[in-house]
Structures are given as structure tokens and as C-alpha cells.
C-alpha positions in Angstrom: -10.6 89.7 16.7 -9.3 93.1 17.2 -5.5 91.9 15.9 -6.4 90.2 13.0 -4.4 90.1 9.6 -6.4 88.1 7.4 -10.0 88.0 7.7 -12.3 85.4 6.3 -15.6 85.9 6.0 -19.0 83.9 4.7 -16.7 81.3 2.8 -18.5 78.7 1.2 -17.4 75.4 -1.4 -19.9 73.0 -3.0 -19.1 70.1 -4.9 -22.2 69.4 -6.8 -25.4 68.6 -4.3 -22.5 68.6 -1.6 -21.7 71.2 1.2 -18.1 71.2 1.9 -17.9 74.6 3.4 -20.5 76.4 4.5 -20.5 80.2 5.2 -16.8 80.4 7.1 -16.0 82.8 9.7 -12.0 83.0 10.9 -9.9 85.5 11.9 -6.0 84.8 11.3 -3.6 87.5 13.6 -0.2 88.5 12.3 2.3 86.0 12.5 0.6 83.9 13.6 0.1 79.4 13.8 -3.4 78.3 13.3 -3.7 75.2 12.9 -7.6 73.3 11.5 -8.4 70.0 13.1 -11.2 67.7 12.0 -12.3 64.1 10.5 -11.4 63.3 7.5 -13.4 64.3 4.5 -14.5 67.8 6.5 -13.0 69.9 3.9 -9.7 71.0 5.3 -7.7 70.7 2.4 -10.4 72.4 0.3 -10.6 75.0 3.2 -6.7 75.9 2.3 -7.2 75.1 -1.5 -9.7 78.1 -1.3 -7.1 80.5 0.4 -4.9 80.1 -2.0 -6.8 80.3 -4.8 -6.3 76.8 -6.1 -10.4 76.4 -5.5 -12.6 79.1 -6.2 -15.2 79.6 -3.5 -19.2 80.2 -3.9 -18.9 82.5 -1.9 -17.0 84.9 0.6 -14.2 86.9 1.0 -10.8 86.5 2.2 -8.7 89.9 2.4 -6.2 91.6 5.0 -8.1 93.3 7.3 -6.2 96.4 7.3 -7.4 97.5 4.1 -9.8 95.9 0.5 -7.4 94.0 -1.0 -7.4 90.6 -1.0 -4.7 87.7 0.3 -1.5 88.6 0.7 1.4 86.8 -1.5 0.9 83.0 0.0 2.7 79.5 -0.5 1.2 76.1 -0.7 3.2 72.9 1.2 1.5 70.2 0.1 1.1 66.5 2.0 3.7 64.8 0.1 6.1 68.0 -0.6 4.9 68.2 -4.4 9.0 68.1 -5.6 10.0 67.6 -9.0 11.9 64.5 -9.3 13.6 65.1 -12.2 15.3 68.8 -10.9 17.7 69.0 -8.8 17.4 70.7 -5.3 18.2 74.4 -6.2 16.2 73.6 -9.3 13.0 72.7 -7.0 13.7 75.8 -5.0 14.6 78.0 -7.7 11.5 77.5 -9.8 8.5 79.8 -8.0 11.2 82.7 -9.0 11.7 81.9 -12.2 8.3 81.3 -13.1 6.5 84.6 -11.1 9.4 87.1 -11.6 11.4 88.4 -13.5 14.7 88.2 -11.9 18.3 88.3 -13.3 20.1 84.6 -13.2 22.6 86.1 -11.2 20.2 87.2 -8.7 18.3 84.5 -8.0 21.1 81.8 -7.9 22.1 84.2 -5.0 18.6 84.3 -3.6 18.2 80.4 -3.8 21.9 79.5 -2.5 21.6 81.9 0.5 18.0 80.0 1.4 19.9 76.8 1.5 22.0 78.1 3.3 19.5 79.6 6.4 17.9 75.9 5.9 21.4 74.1 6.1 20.8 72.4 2.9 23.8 74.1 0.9 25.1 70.6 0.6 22.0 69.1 -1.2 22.1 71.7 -3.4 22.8 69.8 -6.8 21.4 67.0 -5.7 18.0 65.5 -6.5 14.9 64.9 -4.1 15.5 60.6 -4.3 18.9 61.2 -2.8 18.5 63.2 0.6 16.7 62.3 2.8 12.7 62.3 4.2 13.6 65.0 6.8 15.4 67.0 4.1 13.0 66.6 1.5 10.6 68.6 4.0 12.9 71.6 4.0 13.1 71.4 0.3 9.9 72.1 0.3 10.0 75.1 2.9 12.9 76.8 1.1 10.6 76.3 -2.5 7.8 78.0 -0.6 10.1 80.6 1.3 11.8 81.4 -1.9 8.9 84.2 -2.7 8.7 85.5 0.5 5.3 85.3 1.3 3.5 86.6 4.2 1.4 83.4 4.8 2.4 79.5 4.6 -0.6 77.2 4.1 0.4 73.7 5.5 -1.9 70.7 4.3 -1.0 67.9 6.5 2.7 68.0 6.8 3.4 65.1 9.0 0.9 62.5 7.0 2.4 59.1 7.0 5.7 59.8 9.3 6.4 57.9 12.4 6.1 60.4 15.8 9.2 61.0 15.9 10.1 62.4 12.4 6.4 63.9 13.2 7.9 66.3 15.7 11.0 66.9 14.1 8.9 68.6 11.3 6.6 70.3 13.8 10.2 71.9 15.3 10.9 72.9 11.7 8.2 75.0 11.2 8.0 76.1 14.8 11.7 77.3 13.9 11.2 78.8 10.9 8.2 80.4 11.6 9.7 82.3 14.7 13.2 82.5 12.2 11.4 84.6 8.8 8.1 85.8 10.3 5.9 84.4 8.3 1.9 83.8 9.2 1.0 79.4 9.6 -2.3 78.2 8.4 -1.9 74.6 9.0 -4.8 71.6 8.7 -3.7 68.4 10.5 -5.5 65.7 11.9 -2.5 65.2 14.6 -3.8 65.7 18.1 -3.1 66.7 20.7 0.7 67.2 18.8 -0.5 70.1 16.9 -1.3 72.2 19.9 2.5 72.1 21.2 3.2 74.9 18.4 -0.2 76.4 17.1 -1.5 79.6 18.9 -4.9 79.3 17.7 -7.0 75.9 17.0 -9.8 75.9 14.6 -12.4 72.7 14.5 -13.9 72.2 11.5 -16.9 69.9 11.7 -20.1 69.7 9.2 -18.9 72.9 6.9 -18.6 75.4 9.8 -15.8 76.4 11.9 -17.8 75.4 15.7 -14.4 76.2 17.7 -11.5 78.4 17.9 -9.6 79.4 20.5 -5.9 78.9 21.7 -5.1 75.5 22.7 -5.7 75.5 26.6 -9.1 77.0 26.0 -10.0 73.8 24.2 -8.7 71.9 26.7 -10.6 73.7 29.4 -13.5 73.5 28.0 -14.3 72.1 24.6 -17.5 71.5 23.2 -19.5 68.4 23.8 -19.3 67.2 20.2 -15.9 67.7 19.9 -15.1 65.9 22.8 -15.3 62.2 21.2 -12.9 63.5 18.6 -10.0 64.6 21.0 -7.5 61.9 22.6 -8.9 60.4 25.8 -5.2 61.1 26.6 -6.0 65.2 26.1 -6.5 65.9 29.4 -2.7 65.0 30.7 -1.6 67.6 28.4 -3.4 70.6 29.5 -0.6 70.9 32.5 2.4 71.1 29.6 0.9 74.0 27.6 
């Protein structure tokens, strides 16, 4: 794509005699949400792991497409928010600064109070993740990934095991924030068709390749046969609201 940010290109993970990803093609444009559908066990996760370096790759490369270098600064949100019971909520969202920079004390408590204060969690903010709430617990997460200011937020299934409607309310969240700091989404979820109410671009990840991607109403226009059995018979209602 001609507005592309991030290019990947060739990317390929093997576990052993198994083929997770195989020779990955995907464009990502500026401020952007793409989001990566799929069945389970596809590689998703392993797809995102690879982007942020968490995995190292066979093979491929993953750079801006502006220039040689590779991946911008990036955060990680994982499935079940990752925090750190034992530190308090400014402790959580404090730590990616104290351990990647070298910051003055006085500096970052200002940095990570002003944070919780653009993600209304000012409140919560000496107290630990067991005592706030689901919802918050989710912004806790945001503001410990926001705190570096990265150019890219990788998502790995951020609404796994919440009932629809704390599903949407964390789809709104990053919806907001997204349009709020301008950062880039590269989200995997297996919820559709909710997913396409705030991605731009849809990826399908089936048998190690990426065989779609395309805004949302192209897919629903006209997706391919084998995806077909793994959208919502209920898909096609949807195409009017998007």
C-alpha cells in the first residue's frame, strides 16, 4: 500500500516440524486499527509476539517503511492485562519508565500522574489492581503501555472472557484513545463481527498466511469462500451499519 507505516514482509515462525507463520505479507498505514481474525491456534498471538520482539522470527523483516530501520518503539497489552498484583496502580504504570529510561523521580511521578489523569484513573492511583475494578484494570493496562509513548499498541485479545457488554466498553476505550494520542492498533481477536465496528483494516489469518485484508465492508462484500464458514451467519445484517 502506497500509505503504509510499517511494512512486514516474508515473516515466518516454526515451532519444531510445525509451520505457525509462513512467509507474511502486511502493510500497516499510519495510525491506523488493524485488527487479525482467525481460529484458534492460527498463530495470532505469535504473529504479535514476533512484532514485538518477544519471538524471534525464521525469517522476515518488519521495519517502517519510510526508511531501514526496524519497528518503531511498541507496547504489548496482553489477554489478561499482565498487572503486578503486589504494586500499586502508579507503581504498574510507572514501571516501563523506570526500567527503559533514565528519568528523574520527579519527572516521571509527573509523567505517570498526568496519564492517570487523561485515563480518569487519578483516584486509583495508590491503589492496587484487586481493588478497582475489571473495566479499570483495562485502562491500567493502557496507561502502563502509554506511559512510553510508543508509536504502535499491539492488542492480543483484549476482550477474552468479558460479557458483550464490558466487550464493547473496552472496544470504546481503545477506539477513544486511539483517536485521543495517535497511536497505530495491531489488534488479534477472535470477536466477530464486533471487531469491525472500530478496525480500518481486517486481516484473516488462516494456515500460516495472511489470505485476506481489506477494510471491513470489503469483507463483507465479498469475502472469500473459505472464510465464509468462519464469519457469523448473522455478518450479513451488519454490512448496512458500517
Amino acid at each position: 500500500m502506497s500509505n503504509a507505516f510499517l511494512q512486514i514482509r516474508n515473516l515466518s515462525k516454526r515451532f519444531g516440524e510445525q509451520v505457525v507463520l509462513d512467509g507474511i505479507d502486511l502493510d500497516i498505514p499510519l495510525k491506523s486499527h488493524t485488527t487479525v481474525i482467525g481460529q484458534s491456534g492460527t498463530g495470532k498471538s505469535v504473529f504479535l509476539k514476533c512484532i514485538s520482539k518477544l519471538l524471534v522470527p525464521e525469517s522476515g523483516s518488519i521495519r517502517l517503511s519510510d526508511s531501514s530501520g526496524e519497528i518503531p518503539q511498541c507496547a504489548y497489552m496482553f489477554q489478561q492485562n499482565a498487572l503486578f498484583d503486589s504494586l500499586t496502580v502508579f507503581d504498574n504504570v510507572a514501571m516501563p519508565l523506570r526500567e527503559k529510561s533514565r528519568i528523574s523521580k520527579s519527572d516521571l511521578a509527573e509523567r505517570v500522574r498526568e496519564l492517570l489523569r487523561q485515563l480518569d484513573l487519578e483516584d486509583a492511583a495508590s491503589k492496587y489492581p484487586a481493588e478497582i475494578s475489571g473495566g479499570m484494570q483495562k485502562r491500567v493496562a493502557l496507561a502502563r503501555a502509554l506511559i512510553t509513548s510508543p508509536e504502535i499498541i499491539l492488542f492480543d485479545e483484549p476482550t477474552t472472557g468479558l460479557d458483550p457488554q464490558r466487550k464493547f466498553a473496552v472496544f470504546d476505550m481503545i477506539r477513544n484513545y486511539r483517536e485521543r494520542f495517535g497511536f497505530t492498533v495491531i489488534m488479534v481477536s477472535h470477536d466477530v463481527p464486533e471487531v469491525f465496528g472500530i478496525s480500518d483494516q481486517i486481516a484473516w489469518l488462516d494456515s500460516g498466511k495472511i489470505k485476506f485484508w481489506g477494510s471491513p465492508a470489503t469483507l463483507l462484500e465479498s469475502p472469500p469462500r473459505d472464510l465464509e464458514e468462519f464469519l457469523d451467519p448473522k455478518l450479513s445484517t451488519e454490512t448496512s451499519a458500517l
